[in-house]
Rosetta silent file (secondary structure, phi, psi, omega in degrees, C-alpha in Angstrom):
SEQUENCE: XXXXXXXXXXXXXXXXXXXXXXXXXXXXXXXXXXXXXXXXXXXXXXXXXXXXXXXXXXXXXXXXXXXXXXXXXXXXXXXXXXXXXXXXXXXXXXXXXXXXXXXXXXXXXXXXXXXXXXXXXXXXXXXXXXXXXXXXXXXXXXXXXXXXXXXXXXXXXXXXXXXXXXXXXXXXXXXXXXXXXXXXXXXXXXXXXXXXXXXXXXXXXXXXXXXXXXXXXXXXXXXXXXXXXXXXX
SCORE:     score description
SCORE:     0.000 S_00000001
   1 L     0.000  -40.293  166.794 -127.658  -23.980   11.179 S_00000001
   2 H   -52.737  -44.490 -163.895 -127.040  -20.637    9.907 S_00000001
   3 H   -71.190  -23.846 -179.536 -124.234  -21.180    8.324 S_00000001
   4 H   -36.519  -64.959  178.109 -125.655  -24.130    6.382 S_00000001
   5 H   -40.554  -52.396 -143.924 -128.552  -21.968    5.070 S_00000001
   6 H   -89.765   -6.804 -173.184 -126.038  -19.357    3.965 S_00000001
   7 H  -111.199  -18.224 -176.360 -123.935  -21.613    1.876 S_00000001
   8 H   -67.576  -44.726  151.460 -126.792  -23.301    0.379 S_00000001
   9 H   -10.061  -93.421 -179.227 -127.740  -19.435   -0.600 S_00000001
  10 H   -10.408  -70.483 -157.996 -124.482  -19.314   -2.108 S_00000001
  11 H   -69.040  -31.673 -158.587 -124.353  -22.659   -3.640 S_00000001
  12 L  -120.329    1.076  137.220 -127.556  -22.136   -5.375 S_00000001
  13 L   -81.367    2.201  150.880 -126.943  -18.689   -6.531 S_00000001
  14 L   -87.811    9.456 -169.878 -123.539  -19.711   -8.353 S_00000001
  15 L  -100.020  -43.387  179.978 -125.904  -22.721  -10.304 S_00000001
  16 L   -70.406  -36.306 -159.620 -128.035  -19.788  -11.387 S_00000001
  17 H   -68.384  -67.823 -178.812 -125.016  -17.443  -12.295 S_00000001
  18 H   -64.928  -10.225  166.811 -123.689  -20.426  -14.420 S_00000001
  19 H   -86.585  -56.631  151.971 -126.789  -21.369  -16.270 S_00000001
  20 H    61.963 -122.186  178.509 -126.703  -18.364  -17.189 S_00000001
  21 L   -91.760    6.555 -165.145 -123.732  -17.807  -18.250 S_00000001
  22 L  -100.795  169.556 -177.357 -124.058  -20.268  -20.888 S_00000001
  23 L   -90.711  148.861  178.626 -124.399  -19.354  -24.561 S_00000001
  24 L   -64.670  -31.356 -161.608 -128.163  -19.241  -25.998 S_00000001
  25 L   -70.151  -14.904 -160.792 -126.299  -20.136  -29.677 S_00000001
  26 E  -114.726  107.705 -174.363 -125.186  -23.546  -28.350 S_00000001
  27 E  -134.255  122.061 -146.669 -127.369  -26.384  -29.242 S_00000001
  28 L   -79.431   63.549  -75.334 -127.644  -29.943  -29.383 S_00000001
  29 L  -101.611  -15.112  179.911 -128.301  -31.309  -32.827 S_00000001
  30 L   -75.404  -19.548  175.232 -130.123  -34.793  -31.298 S_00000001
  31 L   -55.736  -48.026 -158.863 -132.652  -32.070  -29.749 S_00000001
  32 L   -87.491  135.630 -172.326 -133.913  -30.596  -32.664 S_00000001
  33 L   -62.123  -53.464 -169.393 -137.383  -31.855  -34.137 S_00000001
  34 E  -156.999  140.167  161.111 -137.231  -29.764  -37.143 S_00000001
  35 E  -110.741  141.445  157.900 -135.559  -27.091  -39.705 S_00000001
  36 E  -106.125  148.737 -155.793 -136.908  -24.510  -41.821 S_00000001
  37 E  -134.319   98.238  158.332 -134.703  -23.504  -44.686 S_00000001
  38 E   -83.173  109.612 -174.325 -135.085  -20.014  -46.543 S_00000001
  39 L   -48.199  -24.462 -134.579 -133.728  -19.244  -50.097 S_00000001
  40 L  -129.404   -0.818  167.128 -133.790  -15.389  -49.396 S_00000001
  41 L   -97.285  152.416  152.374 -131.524  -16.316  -46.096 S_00000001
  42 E  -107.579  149.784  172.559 -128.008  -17.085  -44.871 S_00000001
  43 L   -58.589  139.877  167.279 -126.978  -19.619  -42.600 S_00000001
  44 L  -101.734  142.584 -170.429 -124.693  -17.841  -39.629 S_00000001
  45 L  -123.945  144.067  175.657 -121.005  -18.724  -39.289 S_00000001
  46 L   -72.182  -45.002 -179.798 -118.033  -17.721  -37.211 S_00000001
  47 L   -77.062   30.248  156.568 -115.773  -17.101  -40.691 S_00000001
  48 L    60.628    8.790  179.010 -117.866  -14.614  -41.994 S_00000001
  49 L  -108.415   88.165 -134.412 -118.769  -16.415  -45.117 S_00000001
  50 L   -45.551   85.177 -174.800 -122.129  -16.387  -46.856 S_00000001
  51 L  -130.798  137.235 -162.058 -123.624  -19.434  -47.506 S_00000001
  52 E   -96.780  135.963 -157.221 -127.059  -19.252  -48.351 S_00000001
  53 L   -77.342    8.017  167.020 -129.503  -21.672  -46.319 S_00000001
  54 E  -122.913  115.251  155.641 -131.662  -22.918  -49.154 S_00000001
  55 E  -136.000  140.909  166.208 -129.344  -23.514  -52.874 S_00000001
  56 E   -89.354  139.840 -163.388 -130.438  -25.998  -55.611 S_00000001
  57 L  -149.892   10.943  160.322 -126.955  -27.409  -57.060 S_00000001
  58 L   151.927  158.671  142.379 -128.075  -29.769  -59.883 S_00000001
  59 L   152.953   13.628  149.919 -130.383  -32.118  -61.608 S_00000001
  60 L   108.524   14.914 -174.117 -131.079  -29.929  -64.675 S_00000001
  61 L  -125.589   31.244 -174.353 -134.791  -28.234  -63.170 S_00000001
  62 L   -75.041  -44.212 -174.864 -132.933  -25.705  -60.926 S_00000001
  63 L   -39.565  -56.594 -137.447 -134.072  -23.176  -63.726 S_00000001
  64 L   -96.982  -23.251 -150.333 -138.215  -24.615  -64.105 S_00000001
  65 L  -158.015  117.567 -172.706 -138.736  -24.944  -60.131 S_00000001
  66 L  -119.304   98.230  168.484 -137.457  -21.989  -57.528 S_00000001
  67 L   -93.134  161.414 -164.972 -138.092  -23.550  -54.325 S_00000001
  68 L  -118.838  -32.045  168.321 -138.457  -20.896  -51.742 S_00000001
  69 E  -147.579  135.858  153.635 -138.806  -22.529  -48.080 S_00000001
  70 E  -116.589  177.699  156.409 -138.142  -26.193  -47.210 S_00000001
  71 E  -139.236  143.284 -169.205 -138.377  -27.739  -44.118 S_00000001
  72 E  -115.407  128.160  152.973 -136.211  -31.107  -42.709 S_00000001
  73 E  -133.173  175.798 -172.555 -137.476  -33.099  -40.150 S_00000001
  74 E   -74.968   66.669 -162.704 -135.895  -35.700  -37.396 S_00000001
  75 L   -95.882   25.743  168.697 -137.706  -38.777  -38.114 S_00000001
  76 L   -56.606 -134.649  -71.996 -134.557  -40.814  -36.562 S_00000001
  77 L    37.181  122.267 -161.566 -134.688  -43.131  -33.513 S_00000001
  78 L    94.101   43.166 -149.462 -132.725  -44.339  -30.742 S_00000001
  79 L    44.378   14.823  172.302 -130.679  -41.120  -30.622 S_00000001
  80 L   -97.266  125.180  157.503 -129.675  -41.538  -34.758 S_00000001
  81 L   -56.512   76.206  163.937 -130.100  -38.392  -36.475 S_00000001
  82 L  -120.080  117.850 -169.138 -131.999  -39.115  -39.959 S_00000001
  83 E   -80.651  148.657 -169.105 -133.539  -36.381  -41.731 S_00000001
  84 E  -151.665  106.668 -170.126 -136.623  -36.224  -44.025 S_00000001
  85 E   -98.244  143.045  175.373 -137.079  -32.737  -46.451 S_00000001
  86 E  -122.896  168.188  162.373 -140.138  -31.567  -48.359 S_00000001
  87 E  -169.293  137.529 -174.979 -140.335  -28.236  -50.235 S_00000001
  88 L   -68.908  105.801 -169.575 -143.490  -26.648  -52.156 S_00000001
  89 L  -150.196  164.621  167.406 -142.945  -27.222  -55.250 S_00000001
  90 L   -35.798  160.270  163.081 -145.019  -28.720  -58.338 S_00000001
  91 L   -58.947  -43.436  170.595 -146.416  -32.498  -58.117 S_00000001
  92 L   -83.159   14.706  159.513 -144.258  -33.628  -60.851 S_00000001
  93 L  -119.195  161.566 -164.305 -140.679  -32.807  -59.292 S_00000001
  94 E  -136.735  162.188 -176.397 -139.388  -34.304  -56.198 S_00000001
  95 E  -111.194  136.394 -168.266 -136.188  -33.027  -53.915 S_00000001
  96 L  -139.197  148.670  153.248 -133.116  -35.678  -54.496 S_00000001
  97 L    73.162   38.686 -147.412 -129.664  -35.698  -53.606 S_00000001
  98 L   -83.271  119.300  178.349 -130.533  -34.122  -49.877 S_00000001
  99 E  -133.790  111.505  166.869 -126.979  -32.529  -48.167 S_00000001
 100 E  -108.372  167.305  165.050 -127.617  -30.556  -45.062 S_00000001
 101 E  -146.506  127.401  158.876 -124.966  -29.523  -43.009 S_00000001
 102 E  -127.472  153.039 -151.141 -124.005  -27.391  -39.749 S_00000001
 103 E   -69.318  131.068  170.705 -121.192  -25.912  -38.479 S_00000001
 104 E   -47.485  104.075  155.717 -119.905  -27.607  -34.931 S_00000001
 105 L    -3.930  -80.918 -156.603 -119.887  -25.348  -31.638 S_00000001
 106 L  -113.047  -12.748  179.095 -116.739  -26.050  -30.656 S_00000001
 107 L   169.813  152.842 -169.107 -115.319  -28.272  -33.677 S_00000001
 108 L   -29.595  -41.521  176.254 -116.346  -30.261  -36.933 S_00000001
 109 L   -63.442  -45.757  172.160 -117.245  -33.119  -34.420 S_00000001
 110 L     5.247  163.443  132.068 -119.166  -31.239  -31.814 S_00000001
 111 L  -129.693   14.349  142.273 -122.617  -32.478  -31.254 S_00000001
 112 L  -100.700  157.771  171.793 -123.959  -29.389  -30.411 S_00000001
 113 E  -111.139  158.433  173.181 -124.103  -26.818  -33.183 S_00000001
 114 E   -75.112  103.642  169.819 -123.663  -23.193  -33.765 S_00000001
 115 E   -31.605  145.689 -173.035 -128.029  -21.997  -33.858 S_00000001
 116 E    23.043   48.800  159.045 -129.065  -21.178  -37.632 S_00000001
 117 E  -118.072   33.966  170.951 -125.939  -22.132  -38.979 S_00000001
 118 E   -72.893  127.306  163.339 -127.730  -25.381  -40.927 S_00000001
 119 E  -130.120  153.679  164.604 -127.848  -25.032  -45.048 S_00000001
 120 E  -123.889  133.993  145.806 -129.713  -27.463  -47.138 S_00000001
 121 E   -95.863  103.222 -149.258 -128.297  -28.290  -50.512 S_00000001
 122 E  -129.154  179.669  141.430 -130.752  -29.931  -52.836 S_00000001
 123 L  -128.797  179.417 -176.419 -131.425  -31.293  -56.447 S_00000001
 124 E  -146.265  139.876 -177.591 -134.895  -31.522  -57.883 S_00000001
 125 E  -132.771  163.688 -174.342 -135.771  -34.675  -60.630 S_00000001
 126 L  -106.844  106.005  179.467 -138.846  -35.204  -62.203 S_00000001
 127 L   -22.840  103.398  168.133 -141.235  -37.776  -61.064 S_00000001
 128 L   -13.116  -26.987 -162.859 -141.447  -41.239  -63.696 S_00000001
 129 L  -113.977   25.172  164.975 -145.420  -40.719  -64.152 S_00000001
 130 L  -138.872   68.149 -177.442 -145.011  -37.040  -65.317 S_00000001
 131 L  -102.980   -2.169 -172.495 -142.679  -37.049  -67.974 S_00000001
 132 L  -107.239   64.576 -170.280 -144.969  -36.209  -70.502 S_00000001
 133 L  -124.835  -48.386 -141.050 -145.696  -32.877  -68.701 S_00000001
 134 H   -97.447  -37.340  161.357 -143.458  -30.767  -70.137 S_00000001
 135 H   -36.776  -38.702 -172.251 -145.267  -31.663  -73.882 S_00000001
 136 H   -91.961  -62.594  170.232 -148.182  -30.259  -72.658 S_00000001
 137 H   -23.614  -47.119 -155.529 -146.749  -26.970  -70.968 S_00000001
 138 H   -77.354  -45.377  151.562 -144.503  -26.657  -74.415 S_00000001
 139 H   -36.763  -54.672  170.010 -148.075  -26.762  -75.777 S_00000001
 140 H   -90.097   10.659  170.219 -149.712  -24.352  -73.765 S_00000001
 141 H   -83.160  -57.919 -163.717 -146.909  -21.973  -73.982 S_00000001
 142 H   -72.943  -24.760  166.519 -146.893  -22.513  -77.764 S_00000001
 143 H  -121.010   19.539  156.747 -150.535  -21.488  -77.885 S_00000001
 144 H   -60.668  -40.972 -166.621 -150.030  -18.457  -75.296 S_00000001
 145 H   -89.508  -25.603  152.384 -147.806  -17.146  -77.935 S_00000001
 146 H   -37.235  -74.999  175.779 -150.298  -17.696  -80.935 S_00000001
 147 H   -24.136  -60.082  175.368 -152.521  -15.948  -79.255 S_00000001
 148 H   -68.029  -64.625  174.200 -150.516  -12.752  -78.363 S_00000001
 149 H   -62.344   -5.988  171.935 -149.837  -12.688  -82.086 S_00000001
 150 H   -77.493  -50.902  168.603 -153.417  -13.123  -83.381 S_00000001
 151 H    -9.982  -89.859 -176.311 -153.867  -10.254  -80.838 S_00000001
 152 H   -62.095  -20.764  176.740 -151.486   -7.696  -82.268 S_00000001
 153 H  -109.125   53.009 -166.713 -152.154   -8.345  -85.659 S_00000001
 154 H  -131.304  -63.752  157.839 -155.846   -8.422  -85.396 S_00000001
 155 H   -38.195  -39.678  163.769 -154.857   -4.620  -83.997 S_00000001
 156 H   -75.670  -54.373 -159.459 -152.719   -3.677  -86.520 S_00000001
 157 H   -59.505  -28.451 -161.466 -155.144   -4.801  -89.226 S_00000001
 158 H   -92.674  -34.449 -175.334 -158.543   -2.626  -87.382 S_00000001
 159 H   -71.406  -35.338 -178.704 -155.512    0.516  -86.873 S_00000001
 160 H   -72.495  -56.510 -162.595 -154.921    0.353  -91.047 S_00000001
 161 H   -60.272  -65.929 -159.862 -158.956    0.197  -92.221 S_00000001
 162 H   -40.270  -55.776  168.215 -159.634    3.312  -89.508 S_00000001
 163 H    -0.168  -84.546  166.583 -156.742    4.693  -91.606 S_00000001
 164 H   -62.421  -48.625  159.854 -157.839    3.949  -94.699 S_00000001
 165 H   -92.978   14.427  156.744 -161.268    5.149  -94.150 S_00000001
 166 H   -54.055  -57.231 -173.439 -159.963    8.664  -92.849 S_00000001
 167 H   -54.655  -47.738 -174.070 -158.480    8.818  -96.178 S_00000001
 168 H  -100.046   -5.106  172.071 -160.860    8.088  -98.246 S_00000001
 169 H   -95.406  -58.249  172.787 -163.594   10.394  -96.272 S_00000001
 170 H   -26.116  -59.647 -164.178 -160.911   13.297  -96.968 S_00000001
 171 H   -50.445  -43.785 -167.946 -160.922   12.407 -100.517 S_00000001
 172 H   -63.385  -72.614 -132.953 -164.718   12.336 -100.582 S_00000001
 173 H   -70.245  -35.135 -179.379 -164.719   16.008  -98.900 S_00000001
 174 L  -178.924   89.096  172.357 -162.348   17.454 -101.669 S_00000001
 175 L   -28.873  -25.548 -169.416 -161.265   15.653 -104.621 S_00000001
 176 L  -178.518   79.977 -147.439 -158.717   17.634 -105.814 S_00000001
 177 L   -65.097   13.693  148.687 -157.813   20.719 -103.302 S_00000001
 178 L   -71.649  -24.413 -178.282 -156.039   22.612 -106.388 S_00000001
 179 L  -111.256  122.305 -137.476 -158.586   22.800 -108.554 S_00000001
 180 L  -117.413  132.127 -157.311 -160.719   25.883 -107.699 S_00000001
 181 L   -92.747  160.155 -162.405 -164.267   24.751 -107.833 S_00000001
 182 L   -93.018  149.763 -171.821 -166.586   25.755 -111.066 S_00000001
 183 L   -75.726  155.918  176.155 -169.171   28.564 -111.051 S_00000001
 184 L   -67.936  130.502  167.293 -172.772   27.890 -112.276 S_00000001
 185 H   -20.952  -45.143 -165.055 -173.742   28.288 -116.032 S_00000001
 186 H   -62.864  -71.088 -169.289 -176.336   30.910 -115.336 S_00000001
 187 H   -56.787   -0.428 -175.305 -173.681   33.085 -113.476 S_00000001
 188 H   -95.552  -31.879  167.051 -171.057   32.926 -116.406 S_00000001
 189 H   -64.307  -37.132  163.099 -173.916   33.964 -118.631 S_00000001
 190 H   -94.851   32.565 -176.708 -174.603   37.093 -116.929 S_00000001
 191 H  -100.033  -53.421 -175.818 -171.297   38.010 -116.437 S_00000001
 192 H   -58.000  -42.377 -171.389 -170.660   37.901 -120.324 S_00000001
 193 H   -92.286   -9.271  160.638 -173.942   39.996 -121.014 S_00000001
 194 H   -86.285   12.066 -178.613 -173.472   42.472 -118.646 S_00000001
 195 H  -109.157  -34.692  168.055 -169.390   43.231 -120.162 S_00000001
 196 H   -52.366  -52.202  162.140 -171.606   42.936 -123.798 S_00000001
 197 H   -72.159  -12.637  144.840 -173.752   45.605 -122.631 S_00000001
 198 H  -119.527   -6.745  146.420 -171.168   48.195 -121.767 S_00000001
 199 H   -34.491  -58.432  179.340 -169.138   47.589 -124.677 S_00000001
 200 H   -62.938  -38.346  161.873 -172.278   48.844 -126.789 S_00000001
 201 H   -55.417  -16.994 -173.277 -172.729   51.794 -124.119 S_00000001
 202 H  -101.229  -88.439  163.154 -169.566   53.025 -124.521 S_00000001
 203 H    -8.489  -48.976  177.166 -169.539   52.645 -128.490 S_00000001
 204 H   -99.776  -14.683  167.259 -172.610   54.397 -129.182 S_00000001
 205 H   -87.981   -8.739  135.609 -171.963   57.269 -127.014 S_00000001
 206 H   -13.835  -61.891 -165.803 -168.689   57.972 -128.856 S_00000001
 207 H   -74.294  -29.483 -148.841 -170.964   58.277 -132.009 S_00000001
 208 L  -101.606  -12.882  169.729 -173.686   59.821 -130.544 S_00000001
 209 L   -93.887   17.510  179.908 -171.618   62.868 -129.224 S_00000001
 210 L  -133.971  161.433  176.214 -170.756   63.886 -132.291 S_00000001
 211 L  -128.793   26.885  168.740 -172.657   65.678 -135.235 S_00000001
 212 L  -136.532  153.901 -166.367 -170.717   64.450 -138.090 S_00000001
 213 L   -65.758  163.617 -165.581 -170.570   61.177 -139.747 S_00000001
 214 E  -146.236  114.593 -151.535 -168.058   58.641 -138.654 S_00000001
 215 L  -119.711   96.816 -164.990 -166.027   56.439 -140.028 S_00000001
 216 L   -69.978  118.146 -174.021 -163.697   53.406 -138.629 S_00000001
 217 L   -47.240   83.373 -161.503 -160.325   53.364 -139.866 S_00000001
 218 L   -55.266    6.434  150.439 -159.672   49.641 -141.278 S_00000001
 219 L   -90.397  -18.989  165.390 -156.397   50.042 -139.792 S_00000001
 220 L   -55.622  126.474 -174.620 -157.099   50.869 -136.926 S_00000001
 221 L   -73.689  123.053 -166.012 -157.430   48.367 -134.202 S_00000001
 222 L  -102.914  105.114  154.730 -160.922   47.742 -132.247 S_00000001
 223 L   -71.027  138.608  145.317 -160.024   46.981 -128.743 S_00000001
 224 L   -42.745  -44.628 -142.710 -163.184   45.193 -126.865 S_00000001
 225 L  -120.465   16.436  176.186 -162.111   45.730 -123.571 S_00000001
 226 L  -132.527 -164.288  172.526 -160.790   49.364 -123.889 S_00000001
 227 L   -69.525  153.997 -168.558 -161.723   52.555 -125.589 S_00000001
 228 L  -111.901  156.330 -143.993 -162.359   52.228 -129.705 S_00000001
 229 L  -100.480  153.887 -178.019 -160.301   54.130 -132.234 S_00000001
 230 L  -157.347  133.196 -158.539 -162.212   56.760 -134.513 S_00000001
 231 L  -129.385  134.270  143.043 -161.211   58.900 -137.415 S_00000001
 232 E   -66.293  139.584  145.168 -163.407   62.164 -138.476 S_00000001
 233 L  -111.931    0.000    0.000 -164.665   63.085 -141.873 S_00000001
């Protein structure tokens, strides 16, 4: 009776040993419900090569529509594997052209697979009832770009008049910054009659210092704005 127990021990601690022992990576491809597929991921591989688990590979909209996560799911039956992918993308493209693939555990045939080493390969086409979509985008694009140029030159033109009246407030302030501005009438007159009045001050004390008559030489020259020339008799 003992020994029974003891191999049944055994027996059921080499079952555990061996479950185990098995790899977590090794999986059975009729099992799985669903994939999610990331653009910004790679699929894993034994050869080391990089294949990225989301790529768009034609139908001319790879450019207009960057899908970023799909997901495939297992809507087969009766153990048949048939897959059915969405991805968030506008209403008026659709995913076409669907090629997933994953690399075989033990060989191309396998029917378990190596875990997350599934890529999706896609195209994307444009839905029949939205073909006139891209008129109106080409449209609103076309008057995005109006805009942004009524903008800047709406900017330029308010950047010239501020200019322009800078300029013309200068001008206002001093007409002609070379031209030394002119003194008042009044002050030119009594500049002249006070240089008139020491010309005669000067002149008659000359004469008036003396006690014989005096007589100006017509050759002689009568400076104004110096001393005056005088001959005795």
């Amino acid at each position: 009776m003992i020994n029974h127990h003891s191999m049944l021990l055994v027996y059921s601690i080499n079952l555990i040993v061996i479950v185990m022992a098995q790899p977590n990576d090794r999986i059975l491809l009729e099992n799985i419900d669903a994939l999610t597929f990331e653009s910004d991921r790679l699929a894993k591989t034994r050869r080391n090569q990089k294949i990225p688990q989301l790529k768009c590979i034609g139908g001319g909209n790879c450019n207009r529509v960057k899908l970023e996560v799909a997901q495939c799911f297992n809507v087969g039956s009766n153990q048949s594997i048939e897959w059915e992918c969405r991805g968030d993308m506008p209403s008026k493209y659709k995913l076409v052209q669907v090629n997933m693939s994953c690399e075989g555990y033990d060989s191309p045939q396998d029917q378990y697979i190596l875990a997350d080493s599934c890529a999706l390969q896609y195209s994307i086409a444009k839905r029949s009832d939205a073909v006139d979509d891209d008129d109106d985008d080409d449209n609103n694009n076309n008057d995005n770009d109006d805009n942004e140029i009524s903008s800047i030159t709406i900017t330029i033109m308010v950047a010239l008049f501020i200019l322009l009246f800078g300029c013309c407030l200068c001008y206002r302030t001093n007409p002609n910054p070379n031209v030394k501005p002119a003194q008042p009438k009044s002050l030119e007159r009594s500049k002249s009659d006070r240089k008139g009045q020491n010309s005669s001050e000067s002149f008659g004390g000359s004469v008036m210092g003396s006690n014989q008559n005096a007589t100006i030489s017509p050759n002689s020259n009568i400076d104004r704005t110096s001393s005056l020339s005088l001959s005795l008799q």
